[in-house]
C-alpha positions, 0 to 999 in steps of 0.5 A: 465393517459396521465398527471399523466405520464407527471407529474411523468416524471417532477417529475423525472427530478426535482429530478435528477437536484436536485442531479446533483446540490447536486453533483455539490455543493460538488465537488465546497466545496472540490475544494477549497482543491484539490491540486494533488501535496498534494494528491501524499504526502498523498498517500506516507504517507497514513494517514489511520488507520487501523480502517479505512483501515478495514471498508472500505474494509468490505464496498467494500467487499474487491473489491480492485479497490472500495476501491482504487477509494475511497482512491483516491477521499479521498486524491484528496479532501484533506483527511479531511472527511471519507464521501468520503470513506464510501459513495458508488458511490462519485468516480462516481459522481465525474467523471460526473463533474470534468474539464478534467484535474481534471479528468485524477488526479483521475483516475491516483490516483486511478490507483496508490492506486490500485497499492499498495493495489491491490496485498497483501496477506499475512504479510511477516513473518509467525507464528511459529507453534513450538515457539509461543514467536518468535514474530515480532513488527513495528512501523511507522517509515515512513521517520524517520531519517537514517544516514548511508551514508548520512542523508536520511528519512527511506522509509519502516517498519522494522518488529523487531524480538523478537528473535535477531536471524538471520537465525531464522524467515522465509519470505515469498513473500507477493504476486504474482509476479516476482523475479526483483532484488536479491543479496546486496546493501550497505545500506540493505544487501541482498535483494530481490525485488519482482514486483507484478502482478500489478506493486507494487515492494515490496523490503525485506531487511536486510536478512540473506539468501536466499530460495534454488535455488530462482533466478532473473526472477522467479516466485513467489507466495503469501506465497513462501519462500522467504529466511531469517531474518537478520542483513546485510547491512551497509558496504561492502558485507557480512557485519552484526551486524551493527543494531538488526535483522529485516526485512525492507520491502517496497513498490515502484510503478511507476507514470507518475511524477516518476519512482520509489516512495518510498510508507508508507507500515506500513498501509499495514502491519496493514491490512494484520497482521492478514492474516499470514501463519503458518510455522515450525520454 
């Protein structure tokens, strides 16, 4: 019986040598593609599609700091392969083997790709309950080409109306957080800057107005009244129909490298099209 253990034993440290090799040899294939500076681009763009955003919250049961670890360990080893994202426990394995520098990236990563998944709840315009042909459109414009004052890429979606109408859609806050900045900037009109409760700024621009009695330093909840579609910005206050009614909406989480950085929120907006709430309008 004494050596049956002892062999057993032996048999387990084999085999968990074998695993540590396995895990070892994998790390040493995506070496050769980790590049941290990448990673941060591949974050900002989020080259994900909605299949895969979709999949692998069902694989995480839409625990959002998984799905953020897998992201993060996705974009570190170079956004090749989807092994990373479906196989439970890589961020994991990861950790026991990567150099200490190497290390603290991912866990960074991971801390800023929960940033921006962690808090969304809803699509920021709702349905119409009394107009079903009120409908809304966007496309990934992530850095496309702007000109008004000065050349600059495009740092957001905009959510295009049907119904070129401003006033006519509503917007809600698509999370949690607090009312950080409100009133008019020359390039989007009346805006209003949400800070969620994980530290994700979601910018809404463009609108034609404002809730009732919404002021800065309140608190809002997923799915409040933020205010209204439409055309202003591109001139002094007040200034509209420079451009058809929409809404830009954004996404800037803070890093340890910058204080504000601009994040591709069209992903997102794939993800939670289908979480809208249903307004009369």
């Amino acid at each position: 019986m004494k050596r049956l253990l002892q062999f057993l034993l032996c048999l387990t440290l084999v085999f968990a040598q074998i695993i540590l090799l396995g895990t070892i040899t994998a790390w040493k294939k995506n070496e050769k593609s980790w590049d941290y500076e990448t990673a941060c681009e591949y974050m900002r763009s989020q080259p994900v599609t909605e299949e895969q955003v979709t999949e692998l919250m069902s694989i995480c049961e839409n625990d959002r700091s998984d799905f953020s670890k897998r992201l993060a360990y996705f974009y570190l080893t170079g956004g090749e392969s989807l092994i990373s994202l479906q196989e439970s426990g890589e961020y994991e394995k990861a950790l026991q083997v990567l150099p200490v520098a190497k290390k603290k990236q991912l866990e960074q990563m991971a801390e800023y790709v929960y940033k921006i998944w962690s808090d969304i709840v809803y699509f920021p315009i709702p349905l119409s309950s009394s107009n079903p042909q009120y409908t809304v459109s966007f496309e990934n414009s992530w850095l496309f080409e702007r000109t008004f004052g000065g050349v600059r890429g495009h740092e957001g979606t905009d959510i295009m109306a049907s119904e070129n109408t401003r006033g006519v859609y509503p917007v809600i806050s698509s999370s949690n957080g607090v009312v950080e900045q409100l009133g008019w900037l020359e390039k989007g009109g009346y805006r209003i800057g949400i800070r969620s409760e994980n530290g994700a700024y979601f910018y809404y621009a463009h609108l034609e107005s404002y809730a009732q009695d919404i002021q800065k330093g309140d608190t809002v909840e997923a799915g409040q009244l933020l205010g209204f579609v439409g055309d202003t910005g591109y001139g002094s206050e007040g200034t509209t129909g420079k451009f058809p009614v929409h809404l830009h909406f954004g996404i800037y989480i803070s890093t340890a490298e910058q204080e504000e950085l601009s994040v591709n929120p069209y992903p997102v907006l794939l993800y939670c099209k289908e979480k809208r709430l249903t307004f009369k309008y």
